[in-house]
N, C-alpha and C positions, 0 to 999 in steps of 0.2 A: 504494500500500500504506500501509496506518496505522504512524504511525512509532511506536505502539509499538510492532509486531512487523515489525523491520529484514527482513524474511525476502529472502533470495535465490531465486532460479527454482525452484534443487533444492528451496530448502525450502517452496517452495508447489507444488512440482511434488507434493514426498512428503504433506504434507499433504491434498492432495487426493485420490492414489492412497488415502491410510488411510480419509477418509472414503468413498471410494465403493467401498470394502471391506468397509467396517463395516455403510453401508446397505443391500449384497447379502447377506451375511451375518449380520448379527446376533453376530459372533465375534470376542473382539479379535485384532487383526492383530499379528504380529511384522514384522521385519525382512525375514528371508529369502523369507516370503511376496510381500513387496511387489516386494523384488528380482527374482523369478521371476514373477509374474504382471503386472506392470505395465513392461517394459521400462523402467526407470529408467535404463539404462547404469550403474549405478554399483554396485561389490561390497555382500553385505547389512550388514559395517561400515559401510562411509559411510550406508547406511540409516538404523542402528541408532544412529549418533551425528547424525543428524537430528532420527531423530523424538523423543532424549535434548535436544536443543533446543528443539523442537515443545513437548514436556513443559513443559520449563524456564518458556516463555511462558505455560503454560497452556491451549494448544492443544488438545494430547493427555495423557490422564493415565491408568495402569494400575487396574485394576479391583482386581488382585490382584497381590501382588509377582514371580509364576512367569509372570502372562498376560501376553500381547500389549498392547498398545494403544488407546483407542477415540479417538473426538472429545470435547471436553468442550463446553459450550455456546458458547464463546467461539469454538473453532476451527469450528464451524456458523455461528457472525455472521458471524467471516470470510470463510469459504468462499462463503455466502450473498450476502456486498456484494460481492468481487472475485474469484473464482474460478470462479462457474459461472453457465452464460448459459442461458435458459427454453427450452425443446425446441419449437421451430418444428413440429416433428410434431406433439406431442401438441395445441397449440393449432391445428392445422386438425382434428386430428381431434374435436376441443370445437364450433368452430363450424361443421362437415357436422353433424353429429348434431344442434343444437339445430335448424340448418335445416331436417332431416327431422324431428326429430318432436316439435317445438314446434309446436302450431297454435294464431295465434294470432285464428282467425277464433269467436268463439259458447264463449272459454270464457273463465273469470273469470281476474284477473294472477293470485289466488292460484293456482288450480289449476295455472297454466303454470310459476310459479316450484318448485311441488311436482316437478314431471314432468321440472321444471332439477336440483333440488338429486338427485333419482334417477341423471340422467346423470352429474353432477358425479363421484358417489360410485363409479359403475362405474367410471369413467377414471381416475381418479385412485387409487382403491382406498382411500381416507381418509373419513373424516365428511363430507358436504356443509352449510353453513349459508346460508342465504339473508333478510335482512332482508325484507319486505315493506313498500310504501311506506306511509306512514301517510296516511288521507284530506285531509288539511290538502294535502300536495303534489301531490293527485290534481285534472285538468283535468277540465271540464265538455263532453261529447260532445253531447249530445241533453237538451233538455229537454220534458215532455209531461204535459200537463194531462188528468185524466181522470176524467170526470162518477163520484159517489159515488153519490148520489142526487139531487133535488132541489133542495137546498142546500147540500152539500158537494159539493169539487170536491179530487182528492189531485192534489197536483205531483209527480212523479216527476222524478230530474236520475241520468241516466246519467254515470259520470265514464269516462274514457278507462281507467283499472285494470278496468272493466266493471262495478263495484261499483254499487249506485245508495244513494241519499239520497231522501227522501221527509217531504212534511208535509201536512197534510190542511187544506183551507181552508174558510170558512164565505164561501159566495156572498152579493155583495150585494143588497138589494132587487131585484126590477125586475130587466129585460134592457135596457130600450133603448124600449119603446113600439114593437117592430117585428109587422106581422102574419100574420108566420111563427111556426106553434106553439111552444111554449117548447123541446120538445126539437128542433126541429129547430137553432133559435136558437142554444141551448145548446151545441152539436157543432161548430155555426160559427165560434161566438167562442172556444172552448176551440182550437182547430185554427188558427185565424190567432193564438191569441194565442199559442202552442205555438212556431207558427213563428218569433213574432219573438222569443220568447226566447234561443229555440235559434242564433237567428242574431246575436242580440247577442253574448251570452255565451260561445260556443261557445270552447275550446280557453284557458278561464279558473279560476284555480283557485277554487273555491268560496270559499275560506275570505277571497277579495281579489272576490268579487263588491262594487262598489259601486251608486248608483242611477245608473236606465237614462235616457235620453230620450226621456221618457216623449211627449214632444210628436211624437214621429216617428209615432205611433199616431193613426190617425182617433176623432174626439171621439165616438163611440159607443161607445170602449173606456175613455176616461180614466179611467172610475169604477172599473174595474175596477186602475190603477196601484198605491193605496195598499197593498189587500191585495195584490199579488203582493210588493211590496217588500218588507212585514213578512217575509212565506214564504219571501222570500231571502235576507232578513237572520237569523233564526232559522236556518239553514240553515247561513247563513255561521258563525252563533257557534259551532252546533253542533260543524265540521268544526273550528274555532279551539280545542278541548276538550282538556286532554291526554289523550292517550288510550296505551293500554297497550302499547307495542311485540311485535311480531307476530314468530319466527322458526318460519322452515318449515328444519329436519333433515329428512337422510338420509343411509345408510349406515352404520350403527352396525354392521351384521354386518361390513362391511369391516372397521372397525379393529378389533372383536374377530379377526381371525386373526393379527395381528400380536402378536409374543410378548411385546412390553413389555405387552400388555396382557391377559396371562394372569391376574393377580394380580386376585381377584374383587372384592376393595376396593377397588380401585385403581380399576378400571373401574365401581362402584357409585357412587363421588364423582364419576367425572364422567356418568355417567347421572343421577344427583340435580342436578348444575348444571345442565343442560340440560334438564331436565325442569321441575323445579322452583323452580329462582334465575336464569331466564335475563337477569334486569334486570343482573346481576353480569358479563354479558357485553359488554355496549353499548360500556364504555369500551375494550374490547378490540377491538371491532370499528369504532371509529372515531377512535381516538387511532394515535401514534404510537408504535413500540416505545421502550424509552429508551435500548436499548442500538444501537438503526441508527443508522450512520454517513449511510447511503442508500439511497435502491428499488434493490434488484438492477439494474445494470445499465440504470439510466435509466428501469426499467417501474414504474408507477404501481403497487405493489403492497407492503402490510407484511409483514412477517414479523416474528412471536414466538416466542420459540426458547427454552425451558425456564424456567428462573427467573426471565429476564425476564417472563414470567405473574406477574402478581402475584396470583391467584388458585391455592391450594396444591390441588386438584387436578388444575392442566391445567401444572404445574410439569416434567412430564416428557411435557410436547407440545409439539407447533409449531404455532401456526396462520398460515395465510397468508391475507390478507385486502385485497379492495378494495372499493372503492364505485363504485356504478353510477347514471347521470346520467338526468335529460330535458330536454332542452334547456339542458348545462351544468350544471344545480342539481343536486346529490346525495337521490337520494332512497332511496337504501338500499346494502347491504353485500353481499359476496357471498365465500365462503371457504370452505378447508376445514381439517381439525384430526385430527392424525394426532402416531406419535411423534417425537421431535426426529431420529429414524435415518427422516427423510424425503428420499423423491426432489424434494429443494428444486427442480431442472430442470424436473420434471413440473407439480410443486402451482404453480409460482408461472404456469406456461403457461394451466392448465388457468384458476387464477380471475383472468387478464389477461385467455383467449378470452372466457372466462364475462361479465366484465364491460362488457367491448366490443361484445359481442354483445347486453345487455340496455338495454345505452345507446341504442344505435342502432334496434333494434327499439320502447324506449321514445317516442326522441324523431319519430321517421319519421311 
């Protein structure tokens, strides 16, 4: 426990009864409440000069001087780092469903990350957000060369996101003095040259393509080394470009039925962030919170918990957030954003499953 809040059993016992009071209901909790639904063993005084301690800390603070109780952000950090452990359930039932109905044979990463962040948002009942990796991190699957016309020839490079990258080449003089017609010729050396590329480069990220050996190629292709290398190199600089960070949402209807977010301003500032300033999200989806002590309970996962947002519309939200790997290297984010009266157990399972599950399907 954080020694600045000395708390005893009971008083993280009642503490926690309050918040998972508050998160079913939406109402603040009194004493006698808690006394009678939550077997505390202890009369609703001793309650009531608890959660007058709880307060004290800053834990808990009344809304209104006749009501109940709620959490304040501080007692959600807490409860968050020491008090509650991620629901084993919800995260199998995260990763059965992406296994049915993720397919990830013939369709593009974005569209499968679309069809994630949909599941996300049913399970969890919150926002779903999912980074997209950016082509720089993206490995090269297939490459293939394929006649234009006469004198152009377009390189097409498959990358493993299924995304492709593409540049058009001007053919050198000449084939080779071979007297096989030219288009046959041509279909030849396009296809064996196809092969070795693909067999070099394969499972390499564009953007660290360097040059090939070239000498491994029979001298009836040499000619053809210098222009493929410019093609690859242009190719390479291209993916090296900063380019605009991509997120794919869903579930907006989910947190509109949640009542903190009845208030149509409130929910208009953050439909305008997310729509339109999403670049004001990034540091939120890959920094650190400032007020966590640690990941929940050892799991790689952040949580942001009200005013720790340093963004004043998501000030009275949570988001939970992690990032997701290919072979180790981070190559994007995965979370969801709901209000800080979140089922922290559930959100932090669902974007563990989420993210364990795109790591491993990524790097496979």
């Amino acid at each position: 426990m954080d020694s600045a809040f000395p708390l005893s059993a009971r008083h993280q016992q009642v503490l926690q009864a309050t918040i998972r009071h508050y998160i079913a209901t939406a109402e603040p909790v009194g004493s006698r409440a808690l006394a009678q639904e939550y077997d505390l063993k202890v009369s609703p005084a001793t309650v009531r000069n608890t959660m007058g301690l709880l307060e004290k800390y800053g834990l808990l603070y009344q809304p209104h001087t006749s009501a109940g109780r709620v959490p304040s952000d501080s007692g959600y950090r807490l409860y968050v780092d020491r008090l509650m452990s991620p629901s084993t359930r919800v995260g199998r039932r995260v990763d059965a469903a992406f296994s049915e109905e993720l397919d990830w044979m013939g369709h593009s990463l974005e569209s499968l990350l679309r069809s994630a962040t949909q599941i996300l948002a049913q399970i969890s009942g919150y926002l779903a957000l999912i980074t997209v990796p950016q082509a720089s991190s993206a490995l090269i699957r297939h490459i293939q060369l394929v006649a234009v016309d006469g004198e152009q020839v377009l390189m097409v490079v498959l990358l493993d996101s299924l995304a492709t990258q593409s540049v058009v080449l001007q053919l050198p003089p000449g084939l080779g003095g071979s007297t096989l017609p030219v288009e046959e010729l041509e279909r030849r050396h396009l296809e064996i040259l196809s092969n070795f590329l693909s067999h070099h480069l394969r499972g390499r990220p564009l953007s660290e393509v360097t040059a090939l050996q070239w000498g491994d190629l029979d001298a009836e292709f040499q000619h053809y080394g210098t222009l493929l290398c410019q093609a690859l190199s242009h190719l390479g600089q291209r993916s090296r470009a900063p380019e605009t960070p991509h997120l794919v949402i869903s579930g907006l209807s989910e947190v509109l039925r949640q009542p903190e977010f009845s208030d149509a301003q409130r929910i208009q500032a953050i439909v305008r962030l997310l729509e339109e300033d999403q670049s004001q999200l990034w540091p939120l989806l890959c920094d650190t919170p400032p007020a966590a002590s640690q990941p929940p309970k050892g799991v790689d996962v952040k949580v942001w918990i009200g005013a720790e947002n340093p963004l004043e519309p998501m000030q009275g939200c949570a988001l939970v957030v992690s990032t997701y790997t290919r072979c180790d290297a981070s190559v994007g984010s995965v979370g969801v954003l709901g209000p800080t009266r979140m089922v922290y157990e559930n959100a932090v399972a669902v974007v563990k499953a989420a993210s364990d599950y795109l790591s491993t399907a990524l790097s496979g």
